[in-house]
LUMTITI-75460 format. One line per 3 residues: number of its first residue (from 1); their letters; for each residue x, y negated, z negated of N, C-alpha, C. Coordinates in steps of 0.001 Angstrom, whole numbers, plus 500000, padded with zeros to 6 digits. Layout:
<pts>
NUM	A	X/Y/Z/X/Y/Z/X/Y/Z | ...
</pts>
This chain:
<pts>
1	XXX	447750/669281/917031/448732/669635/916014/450056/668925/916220 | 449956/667742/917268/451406/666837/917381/451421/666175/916871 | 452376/665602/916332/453089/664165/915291/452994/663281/916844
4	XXX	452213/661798/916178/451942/660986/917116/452884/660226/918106 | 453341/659959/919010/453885/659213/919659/453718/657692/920159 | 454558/657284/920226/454901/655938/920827/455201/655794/922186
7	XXX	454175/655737/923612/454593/655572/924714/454444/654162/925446 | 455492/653869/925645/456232/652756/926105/456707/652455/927607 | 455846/651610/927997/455827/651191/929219/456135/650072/929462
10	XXX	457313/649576/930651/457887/648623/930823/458156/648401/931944 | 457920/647377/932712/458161/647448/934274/458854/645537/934413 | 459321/645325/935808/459612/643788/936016/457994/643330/936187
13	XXX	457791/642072/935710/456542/641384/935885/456039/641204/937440 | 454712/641368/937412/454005/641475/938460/454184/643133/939147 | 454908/644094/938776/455085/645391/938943/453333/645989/938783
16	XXX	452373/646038/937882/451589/646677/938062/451649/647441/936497 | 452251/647297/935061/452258/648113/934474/450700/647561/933843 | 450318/646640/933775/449139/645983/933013/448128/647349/933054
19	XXX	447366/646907/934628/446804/648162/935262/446992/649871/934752 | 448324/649915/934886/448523/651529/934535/448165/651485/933271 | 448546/650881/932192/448219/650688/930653/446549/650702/930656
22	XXX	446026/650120/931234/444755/649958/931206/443830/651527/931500 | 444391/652040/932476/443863/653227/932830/444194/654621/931834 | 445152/654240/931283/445642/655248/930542/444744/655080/929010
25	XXX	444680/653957/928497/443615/653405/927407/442318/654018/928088 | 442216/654256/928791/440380/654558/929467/440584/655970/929591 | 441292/656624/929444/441483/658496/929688/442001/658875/929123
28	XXX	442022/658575/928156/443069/659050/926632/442111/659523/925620 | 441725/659665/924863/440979/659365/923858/441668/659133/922399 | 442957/659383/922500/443147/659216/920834/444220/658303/921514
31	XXX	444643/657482/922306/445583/656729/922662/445202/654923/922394 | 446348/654827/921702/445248/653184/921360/446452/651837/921716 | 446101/650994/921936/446993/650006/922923/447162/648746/921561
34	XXX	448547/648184/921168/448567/647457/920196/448429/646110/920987 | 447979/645254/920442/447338/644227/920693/448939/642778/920503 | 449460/642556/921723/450572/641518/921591/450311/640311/921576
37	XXX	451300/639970/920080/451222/638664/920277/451553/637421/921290 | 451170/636114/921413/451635/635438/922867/451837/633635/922470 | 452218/633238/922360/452374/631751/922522/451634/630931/924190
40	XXX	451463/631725/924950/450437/631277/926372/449764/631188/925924 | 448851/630336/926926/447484/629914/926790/446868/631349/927572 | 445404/631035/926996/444563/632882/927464/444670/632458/928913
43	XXX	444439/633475/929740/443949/632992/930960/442533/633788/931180 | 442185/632585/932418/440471/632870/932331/440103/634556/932225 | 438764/634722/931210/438389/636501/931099/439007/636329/929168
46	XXX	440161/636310/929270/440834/636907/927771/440270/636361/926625 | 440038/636935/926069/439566/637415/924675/440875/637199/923367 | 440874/636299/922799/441440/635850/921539/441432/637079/920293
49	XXX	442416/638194/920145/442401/639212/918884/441477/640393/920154 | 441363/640356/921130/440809/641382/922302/442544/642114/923047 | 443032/641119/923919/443431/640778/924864/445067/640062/924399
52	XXX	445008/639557/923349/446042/639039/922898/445750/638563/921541 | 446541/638681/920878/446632/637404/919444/447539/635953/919963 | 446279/634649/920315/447569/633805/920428/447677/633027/919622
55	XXX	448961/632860/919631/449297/631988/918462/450175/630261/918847 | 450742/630125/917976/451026/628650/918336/452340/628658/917946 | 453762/627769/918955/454987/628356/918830/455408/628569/917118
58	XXX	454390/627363/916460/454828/627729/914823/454486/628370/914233 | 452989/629157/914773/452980/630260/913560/453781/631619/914210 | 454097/631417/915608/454912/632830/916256/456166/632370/915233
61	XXX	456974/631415/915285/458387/630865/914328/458098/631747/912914 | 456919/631602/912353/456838/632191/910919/456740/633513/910718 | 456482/634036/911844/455931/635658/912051/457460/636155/912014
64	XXX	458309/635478/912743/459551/636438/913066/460507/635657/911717 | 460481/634672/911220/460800/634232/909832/460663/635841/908784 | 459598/636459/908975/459538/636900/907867/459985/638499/908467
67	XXX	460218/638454/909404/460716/639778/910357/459358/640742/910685 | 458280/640336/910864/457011/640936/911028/457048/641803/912745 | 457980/641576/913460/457826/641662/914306/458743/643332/914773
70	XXX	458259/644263/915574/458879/645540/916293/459969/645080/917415 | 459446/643813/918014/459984/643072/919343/459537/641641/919533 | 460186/641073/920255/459476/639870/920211/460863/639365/921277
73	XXX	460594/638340/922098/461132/637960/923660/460600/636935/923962 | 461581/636149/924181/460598/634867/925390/460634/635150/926996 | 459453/635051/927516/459440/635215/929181/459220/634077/929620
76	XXX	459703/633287/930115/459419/632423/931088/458319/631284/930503 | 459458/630831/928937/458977/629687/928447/458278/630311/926934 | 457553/631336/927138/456599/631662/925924/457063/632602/925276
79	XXX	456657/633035/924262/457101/634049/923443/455997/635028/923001 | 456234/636375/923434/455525/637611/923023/456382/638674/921958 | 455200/639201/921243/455563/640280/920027/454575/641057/919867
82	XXX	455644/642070/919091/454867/642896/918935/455295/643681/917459 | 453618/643901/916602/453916/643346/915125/453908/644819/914955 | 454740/644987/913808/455461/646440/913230/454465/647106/912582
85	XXX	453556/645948/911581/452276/646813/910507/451363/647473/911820 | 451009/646558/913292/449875/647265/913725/450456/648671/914147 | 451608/649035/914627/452170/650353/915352/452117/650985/914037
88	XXX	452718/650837/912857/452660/651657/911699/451260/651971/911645 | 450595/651346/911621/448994/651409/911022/448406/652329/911749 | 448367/652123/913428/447862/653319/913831/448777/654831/913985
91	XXX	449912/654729/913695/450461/655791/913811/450344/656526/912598 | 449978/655732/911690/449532/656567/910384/448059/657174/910073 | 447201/656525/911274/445737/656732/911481/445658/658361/912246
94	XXX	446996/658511/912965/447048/660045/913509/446874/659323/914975 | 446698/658205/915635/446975/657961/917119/447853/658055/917304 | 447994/658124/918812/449083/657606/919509/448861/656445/919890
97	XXX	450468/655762/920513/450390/654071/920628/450909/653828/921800 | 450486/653094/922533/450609/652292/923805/451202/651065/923663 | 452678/651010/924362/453082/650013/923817/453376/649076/925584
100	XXX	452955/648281/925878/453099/647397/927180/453779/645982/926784 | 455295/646605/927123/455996/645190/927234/457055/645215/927941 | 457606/644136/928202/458664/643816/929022/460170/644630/928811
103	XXX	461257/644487/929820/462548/644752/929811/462848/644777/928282 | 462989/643248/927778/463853/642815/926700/463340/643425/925054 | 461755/643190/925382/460951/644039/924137/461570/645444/924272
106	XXX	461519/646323/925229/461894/647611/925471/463296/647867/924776 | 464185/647283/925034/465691/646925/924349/465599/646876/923061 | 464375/646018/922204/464350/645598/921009/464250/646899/919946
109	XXX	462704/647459/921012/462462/648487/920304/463149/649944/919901 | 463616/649821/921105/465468/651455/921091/465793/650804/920081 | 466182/649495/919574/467303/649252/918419/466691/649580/917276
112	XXX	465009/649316/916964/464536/649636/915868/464350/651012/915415 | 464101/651800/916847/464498/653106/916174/465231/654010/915867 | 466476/653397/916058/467637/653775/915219/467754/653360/914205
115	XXX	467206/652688/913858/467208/652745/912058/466046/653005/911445 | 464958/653578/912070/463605/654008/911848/463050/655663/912150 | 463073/656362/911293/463216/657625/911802/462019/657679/912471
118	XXX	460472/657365/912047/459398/657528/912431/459486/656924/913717 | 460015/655609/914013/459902/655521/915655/460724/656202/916316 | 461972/656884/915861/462779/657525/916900/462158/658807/917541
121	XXX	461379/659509/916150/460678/660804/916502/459569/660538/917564 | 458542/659490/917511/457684/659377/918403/457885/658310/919501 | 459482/657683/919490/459424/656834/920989/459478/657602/922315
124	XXX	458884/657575/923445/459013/657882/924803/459228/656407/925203 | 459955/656286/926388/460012/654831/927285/460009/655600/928445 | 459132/654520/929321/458698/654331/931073/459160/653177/931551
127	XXX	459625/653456/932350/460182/652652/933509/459439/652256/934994 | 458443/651839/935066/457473/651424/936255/458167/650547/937495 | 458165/650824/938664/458739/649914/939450/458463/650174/941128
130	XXX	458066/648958/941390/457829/649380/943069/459200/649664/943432 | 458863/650123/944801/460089/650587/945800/461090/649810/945997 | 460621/648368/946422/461734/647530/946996/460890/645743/946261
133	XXX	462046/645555/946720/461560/643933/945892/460656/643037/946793 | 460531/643383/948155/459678/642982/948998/458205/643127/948246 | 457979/644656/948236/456929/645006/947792/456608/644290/946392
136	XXX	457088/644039/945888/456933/643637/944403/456502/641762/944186 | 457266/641265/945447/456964/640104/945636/455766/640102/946171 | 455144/641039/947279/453440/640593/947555/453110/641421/946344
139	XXX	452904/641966/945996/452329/641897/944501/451946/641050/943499 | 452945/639830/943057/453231/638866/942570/452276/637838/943584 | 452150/637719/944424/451795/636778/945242/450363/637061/945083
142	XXX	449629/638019/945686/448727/638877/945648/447858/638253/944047 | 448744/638431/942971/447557/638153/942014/446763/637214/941982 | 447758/636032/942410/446909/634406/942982/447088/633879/941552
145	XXX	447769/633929/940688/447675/633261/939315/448673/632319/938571 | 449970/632777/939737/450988/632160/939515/451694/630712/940282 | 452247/629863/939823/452941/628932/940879/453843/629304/941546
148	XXX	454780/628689/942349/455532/629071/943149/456465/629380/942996 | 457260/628331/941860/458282/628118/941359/458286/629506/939819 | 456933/629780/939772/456959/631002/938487/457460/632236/939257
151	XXX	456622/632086/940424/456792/633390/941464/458400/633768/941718 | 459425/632727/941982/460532/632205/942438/460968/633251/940768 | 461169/632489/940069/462056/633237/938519/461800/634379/938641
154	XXX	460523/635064/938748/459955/636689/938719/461068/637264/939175 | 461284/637205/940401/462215/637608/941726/462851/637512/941034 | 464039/637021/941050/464848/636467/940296/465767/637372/939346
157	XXX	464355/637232/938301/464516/638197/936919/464978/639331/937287 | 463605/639857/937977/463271/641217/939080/464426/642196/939228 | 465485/641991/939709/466388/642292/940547/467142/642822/938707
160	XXX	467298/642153/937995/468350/642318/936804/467537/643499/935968 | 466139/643338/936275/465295/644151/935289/465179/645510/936046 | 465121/645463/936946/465092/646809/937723/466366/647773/937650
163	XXX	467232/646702/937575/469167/647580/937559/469195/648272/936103 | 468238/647996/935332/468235/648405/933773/467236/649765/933520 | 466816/650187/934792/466260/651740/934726/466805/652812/934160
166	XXX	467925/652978/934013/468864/654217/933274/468671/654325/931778 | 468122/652739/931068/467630/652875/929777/466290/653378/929355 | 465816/653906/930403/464170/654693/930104/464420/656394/929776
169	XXX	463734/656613/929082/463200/658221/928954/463046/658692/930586 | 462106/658005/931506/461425/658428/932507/461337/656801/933493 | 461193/657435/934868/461608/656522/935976/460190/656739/936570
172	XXX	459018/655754/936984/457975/655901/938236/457928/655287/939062 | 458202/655420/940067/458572/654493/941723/457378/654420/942298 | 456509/653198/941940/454973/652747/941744/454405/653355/943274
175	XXX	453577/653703/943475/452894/654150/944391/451645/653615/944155 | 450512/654124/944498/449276/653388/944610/448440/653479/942828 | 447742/652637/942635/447143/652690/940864/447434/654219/940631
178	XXX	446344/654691/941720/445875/656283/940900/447003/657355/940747 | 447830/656960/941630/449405/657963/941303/450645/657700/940225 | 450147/656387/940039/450953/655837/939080/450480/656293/937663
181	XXX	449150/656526/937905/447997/656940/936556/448338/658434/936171 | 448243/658853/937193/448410/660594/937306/450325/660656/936756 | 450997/659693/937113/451746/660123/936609/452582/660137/935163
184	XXX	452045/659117/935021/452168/658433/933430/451331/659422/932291 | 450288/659679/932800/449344/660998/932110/449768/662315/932218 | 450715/662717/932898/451807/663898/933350/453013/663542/932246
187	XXX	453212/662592/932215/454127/662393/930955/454091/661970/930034 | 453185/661999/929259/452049/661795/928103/451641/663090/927406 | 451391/663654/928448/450811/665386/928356/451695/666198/928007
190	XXX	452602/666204/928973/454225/666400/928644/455111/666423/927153 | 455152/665348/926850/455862/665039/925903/455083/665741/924709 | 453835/665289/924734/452494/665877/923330/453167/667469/922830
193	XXX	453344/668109/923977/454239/669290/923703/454892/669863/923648 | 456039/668616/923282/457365/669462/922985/457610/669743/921648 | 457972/670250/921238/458316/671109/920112/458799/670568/918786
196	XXX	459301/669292/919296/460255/668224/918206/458904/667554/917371 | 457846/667587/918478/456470/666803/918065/455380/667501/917091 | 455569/668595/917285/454599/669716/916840/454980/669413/914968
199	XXX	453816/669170/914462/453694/669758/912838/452946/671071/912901 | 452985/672090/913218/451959/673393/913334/453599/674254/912505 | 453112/674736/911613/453816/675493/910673/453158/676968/910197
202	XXX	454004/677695/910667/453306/679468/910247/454229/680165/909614 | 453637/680925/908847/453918/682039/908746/454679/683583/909311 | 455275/684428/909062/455271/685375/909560/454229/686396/909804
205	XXX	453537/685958/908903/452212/686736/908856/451208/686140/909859 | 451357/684761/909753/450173/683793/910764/450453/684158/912127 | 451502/684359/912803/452094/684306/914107/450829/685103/914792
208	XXX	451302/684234/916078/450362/684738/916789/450812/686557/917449 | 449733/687255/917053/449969/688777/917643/450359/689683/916903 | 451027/689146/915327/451230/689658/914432/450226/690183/913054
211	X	448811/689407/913447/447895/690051/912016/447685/691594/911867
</pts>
């Protein structure tokens, strides 16, 4: 009986939010993950309209030409978005939406819902982040996917994206997958019932204890 939400997860790259997003799509059942656009090339495994929509820097140029976009950011050369009809679409289907993107997308999207009542009512934002930047760098290292010099900017970034925690709904100081899972699903669960969310409308007569 809740009006759907928008939960929004955002961590510094190589943090681990991919993973948590992933697990939360697998134990959800009405939770559905919008599909971002990317100007990168796939990397090996990904799935084209699966995994990503990619596109090419000119048709990403035409997408945000016509303002199609909720967010949209360049990271480290490329440009990701994220398109307004698919979040409308399923939020009008009665899901909820999983939204996995960066710092700057996260920024984009607070601005849109201030002038959007429907996203203001259903935005939540997460804030994902290891402990210390040590940790975050073998992480980064750890995936084996990156160069050195990519690894080098992460860091970098890292440090500016992490100082920007006070702009989340909610703070998780990454611990191992499954606690990070448990906790993101603690505030998922959470939110589903607060009161601002609820369309359940009664009666005086309907109330519960009163027939």
């Amino acid at each position: 009986m809740s009006v759907p939400l928008i939960l929004l997860l955002s961590a510094p790259s190589g943090a681990g939010k991919t993973t948590v997003a992933e697990g939360m799509i697998a134990s959800v059942p009405n939770l559905r993950r919008v599909i971002t656009c990317t100007t990168r090339p796939p990397r090996p495994g990904e799935v084209p309209d699966r995994d990503y929509h990619f596109l090419t820097p000119e048709e990403f140029a035409v997408r945000v030409g016509r303002d199609e976009f909720l967010e949209h950011a360049s990271v480290y050369g490329r440009s990701y978005g994220t398109l307004k009809r698919s979040v409308h679409e399923l939020l009008g289907a009665g899901h909820d939406v999983l939204l996995n993107i960066d710092v700057q997308g996260a920024a984009h999207v607070r601005r849109e819902a201030l002038e959007d009542p429907v996203l203001s009512r259903a935005l939540v934002t997460v804030f994902l982040t290891p402990p210390t930047l040590s940790e975050l760098e073998q992480r980064l290292r750890g995936r084996g996917s990156d160069a050195e010099d990519v690894i080098r900017r992460r860091l970098e970034s890292a440090l500016e994206e992490a100082a920007r925690w006070r702009e989340f709904d909610y703070l998780i100081v990454s611990g191992t997958r499954a606690e990070d899972l448990s906790r993101l699903q603690a505030i998922y669960t959470a939110e589903g019932l607060r009161r601002e969310r609820s369309s359940l409308q009664f009666g005086t007569s309907a109330m519960p204890g009163t027939e």
